[in-house]
Backbone bond lengths (Angstrom), bond angles and torsions (degrees), N, CA, C in turn:
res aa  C-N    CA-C-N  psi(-1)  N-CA   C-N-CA  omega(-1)  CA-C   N-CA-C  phi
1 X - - - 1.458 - - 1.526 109.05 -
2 X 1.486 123.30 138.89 1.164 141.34 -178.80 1.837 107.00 -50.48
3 X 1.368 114.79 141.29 1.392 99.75 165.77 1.686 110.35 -92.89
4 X 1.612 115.31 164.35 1.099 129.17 -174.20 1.505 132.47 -116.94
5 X 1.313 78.97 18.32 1.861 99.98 -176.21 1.651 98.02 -62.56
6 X 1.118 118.16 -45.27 1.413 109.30 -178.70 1.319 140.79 -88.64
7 X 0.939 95.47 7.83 1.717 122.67 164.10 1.194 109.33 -101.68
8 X 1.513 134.01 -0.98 1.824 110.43 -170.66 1.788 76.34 -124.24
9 X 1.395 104.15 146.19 1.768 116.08 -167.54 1.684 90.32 -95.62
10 X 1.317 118.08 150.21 1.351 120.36 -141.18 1.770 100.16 -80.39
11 X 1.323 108.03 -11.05 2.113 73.19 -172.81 1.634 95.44 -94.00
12 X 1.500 127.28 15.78 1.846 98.55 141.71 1.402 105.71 -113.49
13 X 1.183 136.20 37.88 1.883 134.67 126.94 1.494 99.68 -76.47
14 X 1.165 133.73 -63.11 1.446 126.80 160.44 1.741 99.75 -10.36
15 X 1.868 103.84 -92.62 1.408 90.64 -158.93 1.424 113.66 -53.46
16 X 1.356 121.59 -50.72 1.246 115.06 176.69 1.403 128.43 -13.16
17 X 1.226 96.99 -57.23 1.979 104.12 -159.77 1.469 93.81 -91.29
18 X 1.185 125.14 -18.88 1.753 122.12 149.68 1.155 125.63 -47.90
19 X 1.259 113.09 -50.01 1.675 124.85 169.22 1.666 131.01 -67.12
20 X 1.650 86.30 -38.59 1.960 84.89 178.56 1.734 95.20 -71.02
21 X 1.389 120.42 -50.31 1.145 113.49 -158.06 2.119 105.21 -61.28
22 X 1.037 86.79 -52.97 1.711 74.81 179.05 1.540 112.14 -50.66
23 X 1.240 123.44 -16.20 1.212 133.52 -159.71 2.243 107.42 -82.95
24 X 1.807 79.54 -36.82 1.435 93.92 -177.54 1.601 122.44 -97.22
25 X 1.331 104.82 -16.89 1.438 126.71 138.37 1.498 127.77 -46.29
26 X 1.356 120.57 -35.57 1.502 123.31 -154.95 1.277 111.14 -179.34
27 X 1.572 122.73 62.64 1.693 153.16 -145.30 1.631 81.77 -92.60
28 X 1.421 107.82 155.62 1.673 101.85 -169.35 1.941 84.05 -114.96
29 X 1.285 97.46 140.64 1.567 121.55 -178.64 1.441 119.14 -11.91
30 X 1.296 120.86 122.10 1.745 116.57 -151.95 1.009 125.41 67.82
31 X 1.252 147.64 11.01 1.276 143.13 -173.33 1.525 117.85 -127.72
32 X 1.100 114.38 125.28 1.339 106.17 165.98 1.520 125.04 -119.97
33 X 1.440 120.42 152.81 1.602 119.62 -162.41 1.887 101.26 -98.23
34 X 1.126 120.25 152.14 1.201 113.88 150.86 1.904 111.56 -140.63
35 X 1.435 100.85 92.03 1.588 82.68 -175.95 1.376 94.99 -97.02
36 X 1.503 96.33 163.93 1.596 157.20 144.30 1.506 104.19 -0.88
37 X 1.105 174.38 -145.11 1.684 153.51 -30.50 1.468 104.77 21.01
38 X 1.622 97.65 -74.84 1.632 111.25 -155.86 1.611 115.13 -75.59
39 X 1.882 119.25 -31.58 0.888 121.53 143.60 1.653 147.48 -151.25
40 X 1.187 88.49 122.92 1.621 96.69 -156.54 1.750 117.14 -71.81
41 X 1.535 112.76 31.79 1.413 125.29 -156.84 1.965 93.11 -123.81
42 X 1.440 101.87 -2.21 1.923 100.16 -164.13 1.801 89.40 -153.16
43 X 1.520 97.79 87.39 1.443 102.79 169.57 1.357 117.44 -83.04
44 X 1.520 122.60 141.00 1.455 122.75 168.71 1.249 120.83 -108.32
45 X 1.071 121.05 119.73 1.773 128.43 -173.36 1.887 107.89 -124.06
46 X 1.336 104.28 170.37 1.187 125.05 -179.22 0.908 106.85 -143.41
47 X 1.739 106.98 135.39 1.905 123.44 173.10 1.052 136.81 -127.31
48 X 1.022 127.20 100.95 2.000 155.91 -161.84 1.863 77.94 -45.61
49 X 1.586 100.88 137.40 1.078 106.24 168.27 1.152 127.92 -81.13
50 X 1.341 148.72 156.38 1.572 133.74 -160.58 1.369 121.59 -80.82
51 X 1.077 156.51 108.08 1.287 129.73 -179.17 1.496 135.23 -37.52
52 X 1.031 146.59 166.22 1.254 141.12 161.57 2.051 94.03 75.61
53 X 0.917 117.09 18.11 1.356 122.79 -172.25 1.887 116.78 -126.60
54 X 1.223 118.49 149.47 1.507 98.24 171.68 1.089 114.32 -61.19
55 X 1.291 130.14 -6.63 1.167 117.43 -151.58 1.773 105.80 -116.02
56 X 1.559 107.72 8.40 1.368 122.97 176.88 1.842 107.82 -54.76
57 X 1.200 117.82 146.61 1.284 139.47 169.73 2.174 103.25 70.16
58 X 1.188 116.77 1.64 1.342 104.83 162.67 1.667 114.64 -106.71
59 X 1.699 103.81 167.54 1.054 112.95 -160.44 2.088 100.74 -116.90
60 X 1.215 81.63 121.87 1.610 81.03 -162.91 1.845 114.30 -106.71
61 X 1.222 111.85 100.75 1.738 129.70 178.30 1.581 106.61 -52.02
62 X 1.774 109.37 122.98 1.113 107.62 170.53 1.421 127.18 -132.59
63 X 1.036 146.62 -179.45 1.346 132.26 139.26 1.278 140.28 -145.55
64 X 1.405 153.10 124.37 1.338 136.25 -167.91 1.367 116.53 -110.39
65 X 1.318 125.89 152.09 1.084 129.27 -155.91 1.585 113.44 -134.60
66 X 1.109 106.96 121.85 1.825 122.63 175.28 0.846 102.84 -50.44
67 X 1.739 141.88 132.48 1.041 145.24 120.03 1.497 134.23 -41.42
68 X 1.379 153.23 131.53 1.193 148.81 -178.39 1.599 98.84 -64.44
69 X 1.538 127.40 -1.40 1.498 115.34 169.69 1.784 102.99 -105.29
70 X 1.337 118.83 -7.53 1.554 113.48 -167.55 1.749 116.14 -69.33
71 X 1.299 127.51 142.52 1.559 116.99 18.29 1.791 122.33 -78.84
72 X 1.714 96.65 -7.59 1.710 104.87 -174.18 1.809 110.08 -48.16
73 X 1.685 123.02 -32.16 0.955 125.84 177.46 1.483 111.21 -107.51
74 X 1.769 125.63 -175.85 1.670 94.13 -153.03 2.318 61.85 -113.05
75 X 1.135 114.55 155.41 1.574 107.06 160.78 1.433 119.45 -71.32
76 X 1.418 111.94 157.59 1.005 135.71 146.00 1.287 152.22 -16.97
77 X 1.642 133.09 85.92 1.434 110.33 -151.93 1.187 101.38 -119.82
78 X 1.449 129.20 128.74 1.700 128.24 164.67 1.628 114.51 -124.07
79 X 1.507 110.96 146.72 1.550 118.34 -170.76 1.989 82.17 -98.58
80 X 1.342 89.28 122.21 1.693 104.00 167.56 1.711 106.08 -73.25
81 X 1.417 109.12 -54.04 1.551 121.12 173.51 1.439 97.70 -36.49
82 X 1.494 126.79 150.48 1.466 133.21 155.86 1.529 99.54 -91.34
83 X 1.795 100.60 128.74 1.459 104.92 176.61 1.620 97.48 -158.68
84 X 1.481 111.40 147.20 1.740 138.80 -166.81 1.603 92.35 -99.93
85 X 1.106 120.38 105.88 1.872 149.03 -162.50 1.430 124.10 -179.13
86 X 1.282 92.25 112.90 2.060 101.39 -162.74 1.581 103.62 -51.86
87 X 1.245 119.06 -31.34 1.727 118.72 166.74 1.350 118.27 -67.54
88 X 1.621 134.82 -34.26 0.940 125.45 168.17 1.506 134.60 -70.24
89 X 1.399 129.96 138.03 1.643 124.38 -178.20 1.705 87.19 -90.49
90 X 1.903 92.14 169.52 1.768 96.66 -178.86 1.570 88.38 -92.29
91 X 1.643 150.86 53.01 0.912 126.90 120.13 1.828 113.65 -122.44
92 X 1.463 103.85 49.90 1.586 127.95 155.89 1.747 110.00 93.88
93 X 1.570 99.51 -25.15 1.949 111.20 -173.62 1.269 101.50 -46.71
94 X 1.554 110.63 141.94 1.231 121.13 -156.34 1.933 95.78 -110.66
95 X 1.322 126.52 100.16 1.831 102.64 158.12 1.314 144.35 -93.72
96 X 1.194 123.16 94.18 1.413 145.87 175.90 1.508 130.07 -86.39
97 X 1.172 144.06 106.14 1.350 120.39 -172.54 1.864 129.63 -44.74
98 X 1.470 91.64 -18.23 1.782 91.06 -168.51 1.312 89.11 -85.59
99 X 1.442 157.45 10.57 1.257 144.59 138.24 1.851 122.66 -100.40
100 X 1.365 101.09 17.75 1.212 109.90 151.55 1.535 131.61 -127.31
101 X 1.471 116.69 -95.22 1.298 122.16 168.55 1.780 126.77 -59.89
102 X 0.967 118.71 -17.30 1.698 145.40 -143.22 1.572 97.74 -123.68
103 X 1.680 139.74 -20.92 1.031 139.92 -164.33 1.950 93.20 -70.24
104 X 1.107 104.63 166.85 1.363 121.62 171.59 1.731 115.90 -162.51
105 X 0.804 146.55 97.35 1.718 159.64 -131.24 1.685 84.44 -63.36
106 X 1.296 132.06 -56.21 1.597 135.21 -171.81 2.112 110.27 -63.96
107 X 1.599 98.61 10.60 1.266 95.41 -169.89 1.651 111.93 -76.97
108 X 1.235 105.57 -48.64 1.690 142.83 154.41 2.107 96.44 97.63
109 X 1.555 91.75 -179.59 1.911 79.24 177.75 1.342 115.89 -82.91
110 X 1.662 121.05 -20.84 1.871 88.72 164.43 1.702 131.61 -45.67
111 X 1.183 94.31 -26.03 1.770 98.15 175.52 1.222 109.66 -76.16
112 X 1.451 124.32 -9.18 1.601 98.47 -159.47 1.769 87.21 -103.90
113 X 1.354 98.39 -20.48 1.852 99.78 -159.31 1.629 86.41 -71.23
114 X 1.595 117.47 -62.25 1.511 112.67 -178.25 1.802 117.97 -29.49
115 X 1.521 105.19 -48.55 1.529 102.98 -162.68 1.536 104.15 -85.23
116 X 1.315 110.06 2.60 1.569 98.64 164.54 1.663 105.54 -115.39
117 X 0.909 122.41 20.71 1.507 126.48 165.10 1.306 94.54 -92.49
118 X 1.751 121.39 -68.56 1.712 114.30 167.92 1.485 117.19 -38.59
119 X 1.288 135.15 -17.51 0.897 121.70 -178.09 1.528 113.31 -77.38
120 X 1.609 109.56 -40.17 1.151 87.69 164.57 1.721 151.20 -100.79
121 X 1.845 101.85 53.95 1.297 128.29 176.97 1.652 95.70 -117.19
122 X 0.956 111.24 -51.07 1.730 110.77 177.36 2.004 108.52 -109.44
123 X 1.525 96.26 99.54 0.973 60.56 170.89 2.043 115.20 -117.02
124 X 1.480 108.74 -161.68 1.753 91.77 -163.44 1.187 105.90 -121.82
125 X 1.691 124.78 105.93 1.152 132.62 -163.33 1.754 94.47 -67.84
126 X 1.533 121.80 -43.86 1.564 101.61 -172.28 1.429 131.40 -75.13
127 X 1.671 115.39 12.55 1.255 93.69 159.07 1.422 107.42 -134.04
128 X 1.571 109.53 59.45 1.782 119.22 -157.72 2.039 100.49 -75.51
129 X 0.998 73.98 -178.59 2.099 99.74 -161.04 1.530 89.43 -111.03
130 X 1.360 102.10 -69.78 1.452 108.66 -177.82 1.215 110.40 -108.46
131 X 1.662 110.95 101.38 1.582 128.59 -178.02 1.807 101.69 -63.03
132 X 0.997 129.15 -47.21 1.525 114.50 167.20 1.595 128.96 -24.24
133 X 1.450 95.78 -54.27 1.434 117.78 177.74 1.431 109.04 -55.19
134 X 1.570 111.84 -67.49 1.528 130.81 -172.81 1.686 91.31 -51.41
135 X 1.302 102.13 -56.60 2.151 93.15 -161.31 1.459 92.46 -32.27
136 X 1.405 98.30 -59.22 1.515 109.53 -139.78 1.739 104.08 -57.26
137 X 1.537 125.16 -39.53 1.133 143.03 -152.49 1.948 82.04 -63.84
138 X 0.872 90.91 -68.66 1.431 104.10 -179.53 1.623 125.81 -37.65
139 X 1.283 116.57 -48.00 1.397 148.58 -166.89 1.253 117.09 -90.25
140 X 1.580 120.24 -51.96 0.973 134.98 -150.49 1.636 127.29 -163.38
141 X 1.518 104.12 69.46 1.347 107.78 -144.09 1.660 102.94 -82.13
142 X 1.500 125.63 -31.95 1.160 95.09 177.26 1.287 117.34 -94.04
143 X 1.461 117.00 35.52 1.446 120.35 -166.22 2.464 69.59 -104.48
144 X 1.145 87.59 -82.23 1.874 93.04 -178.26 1.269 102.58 -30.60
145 X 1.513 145.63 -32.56 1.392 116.70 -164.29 1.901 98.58 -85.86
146 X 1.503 106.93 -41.00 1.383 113.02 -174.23 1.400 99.31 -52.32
147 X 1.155 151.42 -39.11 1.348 149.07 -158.96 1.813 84.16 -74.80
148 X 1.399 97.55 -90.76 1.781 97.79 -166.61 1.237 107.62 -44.04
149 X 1.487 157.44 -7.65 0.702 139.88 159.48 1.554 133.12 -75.76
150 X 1.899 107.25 -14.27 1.164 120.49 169.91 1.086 107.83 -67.92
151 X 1.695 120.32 -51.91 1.299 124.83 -153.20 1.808 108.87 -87.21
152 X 1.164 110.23 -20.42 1.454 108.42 146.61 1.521 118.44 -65.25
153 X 1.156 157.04 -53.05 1.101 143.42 176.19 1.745 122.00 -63.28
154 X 1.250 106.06 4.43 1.571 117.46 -162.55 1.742 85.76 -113.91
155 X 0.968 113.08 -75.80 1.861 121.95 175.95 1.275 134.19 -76.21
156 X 1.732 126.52 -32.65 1.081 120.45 -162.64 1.901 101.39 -112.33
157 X 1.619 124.49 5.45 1.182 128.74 -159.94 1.551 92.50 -119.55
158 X 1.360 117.03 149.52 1.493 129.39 -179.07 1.503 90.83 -101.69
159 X 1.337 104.63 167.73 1.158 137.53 172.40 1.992 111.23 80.97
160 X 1.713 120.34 -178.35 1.409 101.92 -169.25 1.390 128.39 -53.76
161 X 1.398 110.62 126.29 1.440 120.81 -172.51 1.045 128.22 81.26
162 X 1.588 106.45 36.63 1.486 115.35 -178.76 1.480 107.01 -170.22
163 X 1.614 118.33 150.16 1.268 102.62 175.88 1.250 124.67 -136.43
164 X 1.742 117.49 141.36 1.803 101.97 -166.14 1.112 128.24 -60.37
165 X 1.841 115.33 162.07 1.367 121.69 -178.51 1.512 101.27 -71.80
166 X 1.174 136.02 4.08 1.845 118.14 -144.76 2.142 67.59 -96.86
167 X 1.504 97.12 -176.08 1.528 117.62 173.83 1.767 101.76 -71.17
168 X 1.706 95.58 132.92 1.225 92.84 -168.79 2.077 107.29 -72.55
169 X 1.493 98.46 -178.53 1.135 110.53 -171.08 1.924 107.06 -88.84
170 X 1.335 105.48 143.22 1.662 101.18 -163.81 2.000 109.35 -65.61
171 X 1.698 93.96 -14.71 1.483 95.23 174.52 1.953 132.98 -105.28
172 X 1.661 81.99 35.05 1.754 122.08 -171.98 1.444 86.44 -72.83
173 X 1.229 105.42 128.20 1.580 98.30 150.25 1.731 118.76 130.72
174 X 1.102 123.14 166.36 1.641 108.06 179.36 1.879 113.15 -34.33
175 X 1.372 107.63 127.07 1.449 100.10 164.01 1.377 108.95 -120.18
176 X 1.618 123.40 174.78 1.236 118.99 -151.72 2.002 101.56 -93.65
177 X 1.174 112.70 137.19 0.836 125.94 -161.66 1.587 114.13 -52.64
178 X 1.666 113.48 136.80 1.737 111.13 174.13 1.690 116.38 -113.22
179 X 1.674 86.80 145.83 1.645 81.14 174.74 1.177 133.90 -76.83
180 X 1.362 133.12 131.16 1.955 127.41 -142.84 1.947 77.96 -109.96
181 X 1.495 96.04 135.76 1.696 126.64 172.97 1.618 101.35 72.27
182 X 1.301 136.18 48.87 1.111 135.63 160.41 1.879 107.25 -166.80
183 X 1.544 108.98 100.73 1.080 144.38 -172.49 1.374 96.00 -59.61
184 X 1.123 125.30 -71.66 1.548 127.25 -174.03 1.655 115.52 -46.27
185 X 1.019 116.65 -29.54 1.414 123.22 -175.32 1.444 107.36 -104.53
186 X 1.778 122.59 -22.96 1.368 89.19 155.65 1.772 123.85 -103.51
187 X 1.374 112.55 8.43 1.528 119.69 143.26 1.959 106.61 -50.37
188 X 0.994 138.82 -37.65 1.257 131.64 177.44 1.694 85.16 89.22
189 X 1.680 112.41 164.60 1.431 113.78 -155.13 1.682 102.41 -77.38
190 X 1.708 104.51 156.47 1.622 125.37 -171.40 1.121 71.55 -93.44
191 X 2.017 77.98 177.10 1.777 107.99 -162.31 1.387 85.85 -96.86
192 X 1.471 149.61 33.96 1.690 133.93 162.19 1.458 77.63 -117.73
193 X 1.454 133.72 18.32 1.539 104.23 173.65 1.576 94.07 -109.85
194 X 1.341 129.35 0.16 1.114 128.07 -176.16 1.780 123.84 -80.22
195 X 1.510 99.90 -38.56 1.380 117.29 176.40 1.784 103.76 -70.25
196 X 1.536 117.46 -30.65 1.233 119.05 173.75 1.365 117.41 -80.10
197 X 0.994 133.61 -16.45 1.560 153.39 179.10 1.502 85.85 -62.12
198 X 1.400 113.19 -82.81 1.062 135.85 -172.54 1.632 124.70 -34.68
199 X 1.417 110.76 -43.25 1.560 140.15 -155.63 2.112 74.60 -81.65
200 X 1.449 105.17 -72.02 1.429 108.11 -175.83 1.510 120.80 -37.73
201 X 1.635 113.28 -56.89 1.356 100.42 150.67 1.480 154.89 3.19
202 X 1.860 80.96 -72.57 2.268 95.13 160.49 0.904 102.78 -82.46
203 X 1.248 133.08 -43.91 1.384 118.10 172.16 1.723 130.16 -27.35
204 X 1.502 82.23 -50.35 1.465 105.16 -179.10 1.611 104.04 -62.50
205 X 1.015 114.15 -47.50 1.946 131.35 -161.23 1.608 85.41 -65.51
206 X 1.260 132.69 -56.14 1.305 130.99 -145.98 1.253 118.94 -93.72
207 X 1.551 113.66 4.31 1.247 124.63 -164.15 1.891 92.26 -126.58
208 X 1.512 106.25 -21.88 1.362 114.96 -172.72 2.295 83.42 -85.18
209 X 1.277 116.01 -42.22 1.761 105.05 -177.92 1.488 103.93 -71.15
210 X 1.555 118.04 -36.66 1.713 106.47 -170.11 1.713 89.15 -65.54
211 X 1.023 129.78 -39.48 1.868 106.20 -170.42 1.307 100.59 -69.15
212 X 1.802 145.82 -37.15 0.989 131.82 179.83 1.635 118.82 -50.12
213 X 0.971 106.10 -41.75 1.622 123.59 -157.42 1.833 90.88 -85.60
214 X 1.327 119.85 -7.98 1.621 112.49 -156.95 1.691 82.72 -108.17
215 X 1.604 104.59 -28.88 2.001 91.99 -170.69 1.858 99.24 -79.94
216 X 1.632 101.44 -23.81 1.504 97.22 -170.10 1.254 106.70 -77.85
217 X 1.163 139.03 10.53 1.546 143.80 -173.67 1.578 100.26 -101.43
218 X 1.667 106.81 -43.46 1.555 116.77 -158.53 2.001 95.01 -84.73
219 X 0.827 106.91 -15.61 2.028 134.00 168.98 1.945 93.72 -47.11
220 X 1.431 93.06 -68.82 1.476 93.45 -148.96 1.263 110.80 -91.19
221 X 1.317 110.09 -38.23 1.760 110.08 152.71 1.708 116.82 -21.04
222 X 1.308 104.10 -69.01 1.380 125.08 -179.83 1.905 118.58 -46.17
223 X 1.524 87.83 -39.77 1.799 88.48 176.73 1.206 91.46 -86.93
224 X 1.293 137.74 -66.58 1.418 134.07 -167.91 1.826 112.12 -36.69
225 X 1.132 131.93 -25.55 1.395 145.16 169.08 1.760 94.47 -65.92
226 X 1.402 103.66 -65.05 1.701 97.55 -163.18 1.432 104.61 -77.88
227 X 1.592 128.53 -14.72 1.768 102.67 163.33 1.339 87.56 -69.63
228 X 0.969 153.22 -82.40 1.402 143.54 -93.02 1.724 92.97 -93.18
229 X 1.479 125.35 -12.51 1.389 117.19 169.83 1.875 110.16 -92.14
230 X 0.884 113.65 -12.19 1.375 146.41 -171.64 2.123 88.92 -66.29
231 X 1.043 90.48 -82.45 1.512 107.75 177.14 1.245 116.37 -63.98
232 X 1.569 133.49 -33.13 1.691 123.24 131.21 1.077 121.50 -7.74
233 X 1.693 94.76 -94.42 1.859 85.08 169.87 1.242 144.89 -50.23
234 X 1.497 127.17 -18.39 0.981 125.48 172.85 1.634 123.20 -70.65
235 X 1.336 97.61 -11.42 1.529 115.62 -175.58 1.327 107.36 -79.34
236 X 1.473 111.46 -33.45 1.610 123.05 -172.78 1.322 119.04 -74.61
């Protein structure tokens, strides 16, 4: 997403960077801030799951995002974490009224981060994202809590089979595949495989000149056939 630093006229970057920083100074209970340097228009936070909630003991990645009309518009909120919550859509958009109808520019983002932390203690099946979730909340509650509670222990929990809320690590992510029951190969190659690397090399070179020298043989054969029919005919 585009940044919006240059679209908002500077005395609300003023308030702005007044606000994250007090914000990162003095984060309100469960929450943690991570702003921006480069841009202070797309805050990233994290939210302690609630107790007494499915969503107790995970750590849930977020971020909200300035609009080039804010504070006139309310920002943007998406859960980076994957999590099963009748407010959340499955590509993370968060629906809450204080970032829609309910916004008011004097609200600022401690309000918005709080009312989506409440959101996830209450949350509001009638204006859900993911109607699965909502049916179920409604319908079938310990069928809905067992779900979010899977998918919190799968995404929002550290350690095996789960992954933390904090900002991931830059070496997150597919790594290149190892060979399982052979040590040497997933050590990656020893230094006696280097001199052999090498040895193969000429190997390589000398086997790449014996074919040169084998087509230049099959060369002259070939002309030596056509003088010698050459001079046939001339005999005839």
């Amino acid at each position: 997403m585009n940044s919006n630093v240059e679209n908002l006229p500077p005395h609300v970057l003023r308030l702005v960077y007044k606000e994250v920083s007090a914000l990162a100074a003095d984060p309100p209970e469960g929450i943690k801030i991570y702003p921006s340097e480069e841009d202070i228009t797309e805050l990233h936070t994290s939210i302690e799951g609630p107790e007494g909630t499915p969503f107790a003991g995970g750590i849930f990645r977020m971020r909200l995002v300035l609009g080039k009309d804010f504070p006139a518009v309310p920002p943007k909120g998406y859960f980076l974490t994957k999590i099963f919550h009748p407010n959340v859509g499955h590509k993370g958009e968060i629906c809450v009224n204080v970032l829609k109808r309910d916004w008011k520019a004097e609200l600022g983002l401690r309000h918005v981060l709080l009312t989506i932390k409440c959101l996830l203690i209450h949350p509001n099946p009638e204006s859900a994202l993911n109607e699965e979730a909502g049916r179920l909340l409604l319908e079938d509650y310990a069928e809905y809590e067992s779900r979010a509670r899977l998918l919190t222990e799968i995404h929002a929990m550290g350690g095996p089979g789960g992954t933390s809320g904090a900002p991931q690590d830059p070496n997150d992510g597919p790594q290149p595949k190892k060979h399982a029951g052979d040590p040497m190969k997933r050590a990656g190659p020893s230094v006696a495989a280097v001199p052999a690397a090498l040895g193969n090399g000429a190997n390589g070179a000398s086997t790449t000149s014996s074919n040169s020298n084998s087509s230049s043989n099959i060369s002259n054969v070939a002309g030596k056939k056509k003088a010698d029919k050459k001079r046939a005919l001339r005999r005839l």
